[in-house]
LUMPA-853992 format. One record per residue: residue in one letter; y, z negated, x of N, C-alpha, C, O in turn. Coordinates in steps of 0.05 Angstrom, whole numbers, plus 5000, padded with zeros to 4 digits. Example, Ala and Ser with C-alpha at 12.3 -4.5 7.8 and 13.67 -1.06 7.14 Angstrom:
2
A488648445264491048445246493448445264493448315285;S495548585257497948575273500148435258502348395268;
% end
This chain:
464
X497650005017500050005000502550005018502949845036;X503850165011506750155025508550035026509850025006;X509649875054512149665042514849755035516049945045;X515749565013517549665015520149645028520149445043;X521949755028525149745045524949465047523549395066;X526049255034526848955034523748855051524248695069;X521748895050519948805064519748795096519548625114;X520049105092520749175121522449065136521748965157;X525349055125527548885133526748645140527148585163;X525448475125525548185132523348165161523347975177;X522048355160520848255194522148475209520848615225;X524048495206526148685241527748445245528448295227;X528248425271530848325279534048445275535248635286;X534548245257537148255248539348245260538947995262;X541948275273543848365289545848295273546148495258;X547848065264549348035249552448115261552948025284;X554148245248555848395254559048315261560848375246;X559348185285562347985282565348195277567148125262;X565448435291567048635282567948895277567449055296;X569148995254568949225257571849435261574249365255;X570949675272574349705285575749905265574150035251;X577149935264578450085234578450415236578050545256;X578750475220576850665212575150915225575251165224;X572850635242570650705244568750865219569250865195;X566850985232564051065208562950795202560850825190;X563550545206562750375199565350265178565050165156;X566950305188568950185170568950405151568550265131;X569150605144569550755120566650715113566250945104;X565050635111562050595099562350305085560650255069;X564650085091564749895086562749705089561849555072;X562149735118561849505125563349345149564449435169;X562749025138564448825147563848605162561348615165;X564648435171564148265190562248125168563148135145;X559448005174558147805159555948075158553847975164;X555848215155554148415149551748415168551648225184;X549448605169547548565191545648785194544148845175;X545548905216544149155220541249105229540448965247;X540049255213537649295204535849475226534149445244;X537149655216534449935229537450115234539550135221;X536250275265537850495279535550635282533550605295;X536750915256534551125248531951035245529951075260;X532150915224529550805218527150635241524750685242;X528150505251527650305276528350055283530850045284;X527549885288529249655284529849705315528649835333;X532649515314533749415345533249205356533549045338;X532449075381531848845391534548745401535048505406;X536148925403539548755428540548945425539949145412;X542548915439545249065440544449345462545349575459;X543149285479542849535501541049675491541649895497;X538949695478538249775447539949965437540150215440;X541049835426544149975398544750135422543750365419;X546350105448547450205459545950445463547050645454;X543550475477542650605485541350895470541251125479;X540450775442539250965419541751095407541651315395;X543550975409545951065397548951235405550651325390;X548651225435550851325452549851635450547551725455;X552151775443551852115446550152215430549552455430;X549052015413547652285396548152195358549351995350;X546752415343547752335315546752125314545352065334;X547151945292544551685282545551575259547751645252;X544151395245543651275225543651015230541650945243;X545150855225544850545217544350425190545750505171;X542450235186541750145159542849885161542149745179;X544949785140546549555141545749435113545749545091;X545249195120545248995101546948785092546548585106;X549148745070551048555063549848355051547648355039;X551548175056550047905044548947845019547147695013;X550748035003549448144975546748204970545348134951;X546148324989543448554987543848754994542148885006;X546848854987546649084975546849265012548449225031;X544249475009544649685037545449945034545350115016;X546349905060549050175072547850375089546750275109;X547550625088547250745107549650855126551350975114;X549750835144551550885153551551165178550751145201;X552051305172551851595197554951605225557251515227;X553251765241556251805258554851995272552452015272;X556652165285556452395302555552365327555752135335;X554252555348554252455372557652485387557452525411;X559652485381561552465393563252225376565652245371;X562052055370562651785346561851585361560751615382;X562251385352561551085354561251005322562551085302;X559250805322559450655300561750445294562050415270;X563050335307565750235314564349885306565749765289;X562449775313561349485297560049345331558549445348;X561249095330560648875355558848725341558148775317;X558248545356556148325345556048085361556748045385;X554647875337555847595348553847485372554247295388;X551947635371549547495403548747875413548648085399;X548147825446547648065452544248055442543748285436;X542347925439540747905432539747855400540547685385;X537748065397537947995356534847885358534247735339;X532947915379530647765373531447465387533347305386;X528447495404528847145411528947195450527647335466;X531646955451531246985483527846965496526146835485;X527547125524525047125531525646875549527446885566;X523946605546523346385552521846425583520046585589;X523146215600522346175633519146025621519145865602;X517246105631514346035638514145885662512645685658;X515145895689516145785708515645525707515345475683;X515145255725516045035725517044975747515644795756;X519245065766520745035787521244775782521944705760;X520944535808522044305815525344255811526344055802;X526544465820529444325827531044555799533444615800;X528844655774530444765750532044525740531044315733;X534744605739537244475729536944345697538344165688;X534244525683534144405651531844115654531044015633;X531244045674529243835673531543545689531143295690;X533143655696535143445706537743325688539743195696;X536943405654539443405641538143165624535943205615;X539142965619539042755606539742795580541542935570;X537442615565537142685531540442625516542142445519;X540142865498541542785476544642975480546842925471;X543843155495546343415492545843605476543943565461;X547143855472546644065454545544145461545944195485;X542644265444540444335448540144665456538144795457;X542544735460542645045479541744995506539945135515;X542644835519542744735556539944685556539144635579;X538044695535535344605543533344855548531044875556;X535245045539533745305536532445425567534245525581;X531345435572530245545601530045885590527945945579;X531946065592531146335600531346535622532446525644;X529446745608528346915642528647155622526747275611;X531147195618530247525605532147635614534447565620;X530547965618531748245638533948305628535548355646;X534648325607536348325589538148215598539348345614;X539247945592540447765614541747745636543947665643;X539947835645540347925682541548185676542948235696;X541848435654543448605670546648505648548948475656;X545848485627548948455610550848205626553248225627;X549247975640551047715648551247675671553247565681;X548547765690547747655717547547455715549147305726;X544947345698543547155693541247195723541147405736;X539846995729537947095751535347045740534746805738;X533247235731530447225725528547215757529247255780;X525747145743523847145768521847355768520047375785;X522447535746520747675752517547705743515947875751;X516947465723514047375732513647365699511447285692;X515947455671514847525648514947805647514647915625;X515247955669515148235654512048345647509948305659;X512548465629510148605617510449005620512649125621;X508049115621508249415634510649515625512449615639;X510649475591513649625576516249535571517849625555;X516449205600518449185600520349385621522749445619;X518049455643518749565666520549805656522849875661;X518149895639518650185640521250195619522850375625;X521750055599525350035588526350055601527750255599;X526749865629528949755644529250075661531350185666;X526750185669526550525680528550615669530650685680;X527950645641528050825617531450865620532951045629;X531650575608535550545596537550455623539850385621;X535950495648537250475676538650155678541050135680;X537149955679538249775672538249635698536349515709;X541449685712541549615728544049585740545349785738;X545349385753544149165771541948975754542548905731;X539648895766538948655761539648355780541648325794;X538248215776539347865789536647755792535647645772;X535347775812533047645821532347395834532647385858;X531247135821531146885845528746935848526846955833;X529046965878526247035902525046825906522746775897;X526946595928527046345937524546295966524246105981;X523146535963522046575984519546825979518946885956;X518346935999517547245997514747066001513147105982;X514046916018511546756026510546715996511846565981;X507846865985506746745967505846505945505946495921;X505046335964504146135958506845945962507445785945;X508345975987511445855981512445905953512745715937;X512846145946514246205920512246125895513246155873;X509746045896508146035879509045715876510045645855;X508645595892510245235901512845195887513045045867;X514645335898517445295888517345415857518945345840;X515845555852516545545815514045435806512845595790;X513245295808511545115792508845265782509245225758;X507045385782505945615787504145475793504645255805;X500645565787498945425794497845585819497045445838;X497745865821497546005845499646185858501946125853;X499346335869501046485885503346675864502646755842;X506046725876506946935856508847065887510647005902;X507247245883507847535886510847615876511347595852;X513947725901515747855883515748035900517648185893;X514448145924515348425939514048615926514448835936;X512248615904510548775897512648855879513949045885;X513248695852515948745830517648885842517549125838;X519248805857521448905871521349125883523349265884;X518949215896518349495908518849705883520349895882;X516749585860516949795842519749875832520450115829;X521649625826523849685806525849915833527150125830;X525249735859526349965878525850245884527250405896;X523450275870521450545873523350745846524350975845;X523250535829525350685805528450795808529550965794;X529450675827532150645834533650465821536150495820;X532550265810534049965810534849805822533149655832;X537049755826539049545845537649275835536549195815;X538249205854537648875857539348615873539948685896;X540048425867541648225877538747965878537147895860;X539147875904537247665904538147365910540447375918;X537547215909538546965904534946675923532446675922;X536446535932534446395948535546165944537946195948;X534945905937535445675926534745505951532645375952;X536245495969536045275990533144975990534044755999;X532244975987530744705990530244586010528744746022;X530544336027530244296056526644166054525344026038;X525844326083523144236083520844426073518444426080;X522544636050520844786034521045076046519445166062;X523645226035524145536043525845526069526745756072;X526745356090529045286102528345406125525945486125;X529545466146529345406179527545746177529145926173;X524845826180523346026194523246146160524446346153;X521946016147521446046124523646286104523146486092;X526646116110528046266103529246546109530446706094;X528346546139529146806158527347016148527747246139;X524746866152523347096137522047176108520047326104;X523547046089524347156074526647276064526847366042;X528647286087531447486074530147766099530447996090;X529047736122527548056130526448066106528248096090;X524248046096522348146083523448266069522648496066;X526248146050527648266030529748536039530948696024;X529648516068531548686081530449016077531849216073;X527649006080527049206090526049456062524649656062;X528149256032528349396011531449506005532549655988;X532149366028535149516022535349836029534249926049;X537250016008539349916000538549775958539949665942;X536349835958535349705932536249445920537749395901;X534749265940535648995952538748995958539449005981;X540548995942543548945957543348785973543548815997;X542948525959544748245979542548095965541148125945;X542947845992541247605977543847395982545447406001;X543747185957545146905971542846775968540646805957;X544346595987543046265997544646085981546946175980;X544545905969544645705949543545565954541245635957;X544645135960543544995964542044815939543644735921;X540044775936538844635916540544435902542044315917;X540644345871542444155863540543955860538244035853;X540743715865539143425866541343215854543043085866;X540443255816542442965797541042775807539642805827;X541142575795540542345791538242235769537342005767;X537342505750536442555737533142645736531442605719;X532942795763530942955776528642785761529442565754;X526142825756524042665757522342585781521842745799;X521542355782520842215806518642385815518242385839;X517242525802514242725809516443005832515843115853;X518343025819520643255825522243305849523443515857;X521842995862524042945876524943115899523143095916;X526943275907527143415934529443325948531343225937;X529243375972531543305990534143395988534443625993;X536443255981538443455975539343616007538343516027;X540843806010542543976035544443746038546443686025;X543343626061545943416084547143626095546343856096;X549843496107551043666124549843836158550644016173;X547943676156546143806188545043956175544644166187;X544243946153542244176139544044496137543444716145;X546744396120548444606117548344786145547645026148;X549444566167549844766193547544936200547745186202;X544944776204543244926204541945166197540445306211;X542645206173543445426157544645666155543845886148;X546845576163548945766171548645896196548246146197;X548645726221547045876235544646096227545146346226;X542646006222540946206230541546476200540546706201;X543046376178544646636167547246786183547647016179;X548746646199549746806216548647026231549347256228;X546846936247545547056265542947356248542147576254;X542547186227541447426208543547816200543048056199;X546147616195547847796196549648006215551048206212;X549047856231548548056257547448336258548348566257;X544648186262542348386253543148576240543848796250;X542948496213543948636194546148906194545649146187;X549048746205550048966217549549256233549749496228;X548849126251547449336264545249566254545149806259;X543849426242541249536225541649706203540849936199;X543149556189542649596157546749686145547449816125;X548649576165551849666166552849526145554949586134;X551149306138552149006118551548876121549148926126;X552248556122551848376131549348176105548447956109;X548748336084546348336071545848026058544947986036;X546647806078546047586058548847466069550347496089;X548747286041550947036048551146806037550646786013;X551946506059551746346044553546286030555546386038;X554046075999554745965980556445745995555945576012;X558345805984561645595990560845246002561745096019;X558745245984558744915991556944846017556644626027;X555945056025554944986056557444946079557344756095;X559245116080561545076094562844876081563844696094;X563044886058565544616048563344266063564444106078;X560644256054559944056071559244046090557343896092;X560144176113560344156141563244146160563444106184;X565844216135568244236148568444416162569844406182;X566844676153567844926174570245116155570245136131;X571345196167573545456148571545576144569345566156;X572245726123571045906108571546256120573746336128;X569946356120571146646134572446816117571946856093;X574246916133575747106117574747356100572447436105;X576447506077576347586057574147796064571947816052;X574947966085572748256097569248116104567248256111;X569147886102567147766116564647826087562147846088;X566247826067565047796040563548056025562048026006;X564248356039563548526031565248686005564848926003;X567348525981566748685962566148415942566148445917;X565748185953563848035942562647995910563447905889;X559748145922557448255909556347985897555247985875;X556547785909555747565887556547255886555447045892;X560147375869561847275867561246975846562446755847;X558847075826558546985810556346695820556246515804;X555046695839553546505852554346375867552746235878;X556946335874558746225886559546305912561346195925;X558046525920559146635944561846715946562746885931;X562846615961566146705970567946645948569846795949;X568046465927569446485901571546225922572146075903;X572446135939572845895946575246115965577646095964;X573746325980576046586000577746605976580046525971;X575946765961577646995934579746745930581746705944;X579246625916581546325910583146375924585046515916;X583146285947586246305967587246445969589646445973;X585446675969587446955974589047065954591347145959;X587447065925590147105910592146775908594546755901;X591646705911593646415917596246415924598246285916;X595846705952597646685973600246915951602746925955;X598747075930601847215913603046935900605446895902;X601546775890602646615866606346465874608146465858;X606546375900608446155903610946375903613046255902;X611346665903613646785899614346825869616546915861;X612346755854612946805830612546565808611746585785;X613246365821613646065807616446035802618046055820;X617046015783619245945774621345725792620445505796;X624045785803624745595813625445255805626145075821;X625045255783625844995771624845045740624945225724;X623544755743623044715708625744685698627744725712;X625944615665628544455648628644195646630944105644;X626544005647625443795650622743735670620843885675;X623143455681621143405700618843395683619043325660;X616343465694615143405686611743365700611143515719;X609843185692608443055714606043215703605943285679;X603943285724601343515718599843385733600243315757;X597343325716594243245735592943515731592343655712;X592743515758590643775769587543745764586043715783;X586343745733583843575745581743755752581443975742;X580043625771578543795783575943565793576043325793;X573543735803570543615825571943615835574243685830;X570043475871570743495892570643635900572043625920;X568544005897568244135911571444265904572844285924;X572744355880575244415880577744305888580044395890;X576644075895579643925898579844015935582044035946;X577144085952577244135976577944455971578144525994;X578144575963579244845951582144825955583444905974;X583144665926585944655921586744555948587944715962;X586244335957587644235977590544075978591643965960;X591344096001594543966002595744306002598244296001;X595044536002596444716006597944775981600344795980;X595744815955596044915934598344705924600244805911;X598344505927599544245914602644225925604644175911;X602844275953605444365975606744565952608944485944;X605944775941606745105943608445035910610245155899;X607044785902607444685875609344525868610544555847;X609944295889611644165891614844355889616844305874;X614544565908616944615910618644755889620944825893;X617244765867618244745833619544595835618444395847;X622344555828624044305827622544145796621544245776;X622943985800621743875770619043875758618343845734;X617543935782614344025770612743795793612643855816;X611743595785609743385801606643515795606143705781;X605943445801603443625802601543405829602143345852;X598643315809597643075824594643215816593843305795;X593343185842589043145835589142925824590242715829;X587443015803585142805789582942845798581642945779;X581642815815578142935823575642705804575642455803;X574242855795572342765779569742685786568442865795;X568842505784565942385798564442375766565042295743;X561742525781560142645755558342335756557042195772;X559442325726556542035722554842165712552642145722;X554942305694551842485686549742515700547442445697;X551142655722548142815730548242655762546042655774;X550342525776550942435802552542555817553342785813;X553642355844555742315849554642625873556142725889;X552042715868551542945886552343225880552443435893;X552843115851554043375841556343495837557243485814;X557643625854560243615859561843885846564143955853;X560244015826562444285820563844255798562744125780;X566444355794567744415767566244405743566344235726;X564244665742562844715715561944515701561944495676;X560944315720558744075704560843815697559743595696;X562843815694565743715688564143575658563143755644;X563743285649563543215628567143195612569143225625;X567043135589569542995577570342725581572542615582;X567242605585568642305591568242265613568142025618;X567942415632568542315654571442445662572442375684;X572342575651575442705656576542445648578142355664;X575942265624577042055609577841885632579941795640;X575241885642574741535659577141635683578541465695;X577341935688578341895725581542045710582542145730;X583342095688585342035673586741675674588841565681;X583841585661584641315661585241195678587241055681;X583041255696582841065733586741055745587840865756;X588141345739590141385754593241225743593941295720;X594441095751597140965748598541145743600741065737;X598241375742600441545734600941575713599041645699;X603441555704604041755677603542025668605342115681;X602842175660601842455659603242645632602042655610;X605342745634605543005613603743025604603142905583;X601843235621599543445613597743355634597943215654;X595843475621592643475649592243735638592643805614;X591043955668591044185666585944175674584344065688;X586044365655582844425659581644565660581344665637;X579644735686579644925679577345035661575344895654;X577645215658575945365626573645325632572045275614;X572445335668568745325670567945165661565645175654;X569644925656568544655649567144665622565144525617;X568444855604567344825581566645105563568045315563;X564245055547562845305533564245245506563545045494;X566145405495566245445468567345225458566645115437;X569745125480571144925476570644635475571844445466;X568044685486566744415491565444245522563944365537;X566044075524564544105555561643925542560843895520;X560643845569557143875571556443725554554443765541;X558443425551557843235526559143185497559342985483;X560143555492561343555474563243425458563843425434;X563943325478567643275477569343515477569343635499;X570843615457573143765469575743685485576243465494;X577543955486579843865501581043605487581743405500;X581343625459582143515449581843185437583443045425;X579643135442577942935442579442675472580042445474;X579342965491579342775510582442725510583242505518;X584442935501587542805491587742595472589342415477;X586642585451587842375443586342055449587241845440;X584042075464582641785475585441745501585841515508;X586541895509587941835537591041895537592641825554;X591742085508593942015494595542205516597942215511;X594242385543595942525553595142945545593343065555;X596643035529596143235533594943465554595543515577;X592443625534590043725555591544085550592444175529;X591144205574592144435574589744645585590244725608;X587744725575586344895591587145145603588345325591;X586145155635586245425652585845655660585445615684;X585545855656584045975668583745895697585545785709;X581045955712580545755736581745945765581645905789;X582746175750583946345779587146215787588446065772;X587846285804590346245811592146295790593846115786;X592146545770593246655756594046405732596246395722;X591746195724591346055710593945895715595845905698;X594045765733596945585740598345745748599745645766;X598745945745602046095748602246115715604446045706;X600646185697602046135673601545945659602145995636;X600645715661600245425651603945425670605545445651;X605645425695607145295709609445515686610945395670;X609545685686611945915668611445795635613245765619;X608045745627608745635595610945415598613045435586;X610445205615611945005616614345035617616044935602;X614645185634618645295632619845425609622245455605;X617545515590618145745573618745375550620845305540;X616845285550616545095536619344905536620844865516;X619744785561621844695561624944765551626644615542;X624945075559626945125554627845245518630045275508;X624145295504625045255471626045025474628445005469;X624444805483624744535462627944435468629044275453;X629244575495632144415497634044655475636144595463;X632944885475634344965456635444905422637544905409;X632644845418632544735387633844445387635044355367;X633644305410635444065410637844095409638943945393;X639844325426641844385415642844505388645144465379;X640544665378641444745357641844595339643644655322;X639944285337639644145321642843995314643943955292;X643843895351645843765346649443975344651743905344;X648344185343650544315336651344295309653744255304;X649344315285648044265258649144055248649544025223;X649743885267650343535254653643545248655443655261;X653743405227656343445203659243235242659043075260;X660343355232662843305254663442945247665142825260;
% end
């Protein structure tokens, strides 16, 4: 017996529709935000690179469903767009990490946060829309061959070591896992790759690590780059779990023998191929190398070089600060420690010389997860509270930047706002580039100078 339409519908993955752009073939078909796409030419869609892919350049058909019931077909040309975004890039279900890596960040998070942060995913998907980093180890034959298919690429690979039974160790794995074999193939396809190696001391470190960034070398130019990333160790870890965190001898150590890798490299390969992550130099007190040292930096997003990039645009901002506020006014900078060794006394100098602009670190000590954990992103609300409170200062504003928080929330779902009115000093979020406090420092001027206006207007107003 044949199913029918509504049957069918209810087992596809649904794609619910957040906007549509005016007069699209979707918008003259009337459909509207709340709406939800069904089948592209009679097919259901799994995600957005999906839609994208079945649907770029050629005619097609979308089947839309309103909350009513009532369905739309919807047509467009191959020189059309359907003109319709959507509220998740994914319409099935994220593909779930199988993995049990020791030092995974979701086994270190203490009960009773929002139940997103618990999610462990590993999907390809992921890795090319976000530069998410997968392992490689759920693909199945016809994931390969999509990712062939719809050219999905760059991907984001955590290796963490090429040694078998090492990598079989470090992700929790009852036997060996194999990634030069994966990686050959997606390289065989002409898929880019970014690789990623999670520092552990004792485990992938010292020989271990050398030869696993050759091993990975001799897939370049496939293989772009690998970083080195030092393992995070909360406070949280489970005691079966426990790993050594990266001391500062560890960092140097490190660096060395990735220096000397890059050498190589040069010569060899005419890129310096791996690099380490900001916080190996920030805990050893070495400068950081300059901007050309970075390549382009290819993996900005893992923290490589995001600490250079920082200063360097830094160095436009202080010509284009406003010479003087309208009123004084006092700014906590809040920030980790790994940022506050960023900002520095420089950023704070360049700030001062705002006439009327104070400008003070707040640096934040993570009680959540430990005092080991030192980055911006993992920024709770109450702990902004506690190190607000800790300070004698009076405060205008406290400035924050955006990593801290997903969807206006940080990790313990406090908002900005939450944490203004427990501390009664206005919260101003940043963007976290330089750019961010050059216009948080001009709103303020812009600000000041409404609010003295309307004060005059007010008292011009008043009867003689």
């Amino acid at each position: 017996m044949a199913e029918s339409p509504r049957q069918t519908h209810q087992r596809c993955p649904e794609a619910v529709i957040s906007s549509v752009e005016p007069n699209s073939p979707a918008a003259l078909a009337g459909v509207t935000s709340g709406d939800r796409l069904l089948l592209l030419n009679g097919s259901p869609v799994a995600d957005v690179l999906d839609y994208r892919f079945r649907s770029a350049g050629e005619e097609a058909v979308a089947t839309i469903r309103k909350p009513s019931g009532q369905i739309l077909q919807v047509r467009k040309s191959a020189d059309e767009d359907f003109g319709i975004g959507f509220e998740s890039d994914l319409f099935d279900r994220i593909r779930l990490c199988r993995n049990n890596c020791p030092f995974c960040f979701v086994y270190q998070l203490p009960k009773g946060l929002r139940p997103s942060l618990y999610i462990k995913d590993d999907d390809f998907r992921l890795s090319f829309i976000h530069g998410n980093y997968i392992t490689l180890t759920n693909l199945s034959e016809q994931d390969y061959r999509r990712i062939e298919e719809q050219r999905l690429s760059p991907l984001y690979v955590s290796v963490h070591a090429t040694d078998p039974k090492i990598r079989g160790m470090l992700l929790g794995t009852k036997g060996e896992a194999d990634v030069m074999g994966p990686l050959r193939r997606l390289a065989g396809s002409g898929i880019q790759v970014h690789c990623q190696i999670v520092l552990c001391p004792g485990i992938n470190d010292g020989d271990v690590l050398s030869r696993t960034v050759i091993d990975l070398s001799t897939l370049h130019p496939a293989v772009a780059s690998v970083a080195v990333v030092p393992v995070a160790v909360g406070k949280h870890m489970p005691a079966h779990r426990r790993l050594s965190p990266v001391t500062s001898d560890a960092a140097l150590r490190t660096l060395r023998i990735i220096r000397a890798l890059q050498r190589r490299f040069r010569r060899e390969l005419g890129t310096r191929f791996v690099w380490a992550a900001d916080e190996f130099y920030l805990m050893c007190g070495l400068p950081l190398p300059g901007r050309a040292h970075y390549e382009g930096f290819p993996q900005l997003e893992d923290g490589i070089g995001i600490a250079r990039l920082f200063l360097e645009r830094w160095r436009h901002v202080p010509p284009r600060l406003p010479k003087r506020l309208p009123e004084v006014r006092t700014v906590a900078v809040v920030t980790a420690p790994l940022g506050a060794s960023v900002l520095g006394e420089s950023v704070l100098r360049d700030l001062h010389r705002v006439d009327g602009l104070r400008a003070e670190l707040v640096v934040v000590s993570n009680s959540l997860f430990g005092e080991r954990i030192t980055v911006t992103g993992l920024m709770t609300g109450r702990d902004v509270i506690d190190a607000l409170a800790a300070s004698r200062t009076a405060y205008d504003e406290a400035w924050v930047p955006s990593v801290a928080l997903r969807d206006n929330r940080f990790l313990d779902d406090l908002t900005p706002e939450d944490v203004s009115s427990r501390t009664g000093i206005e919260v101003r979020v940043l963007d976290p580039w330089p750019r961010g406090i050059l216009q948080a420092v001009r709103a303020i001027a812009r600000e000041d100078d409404a609010s003295r206006e309307a004060s005059q207007s007010c008292a011009c107003a008043l009867p003689a």
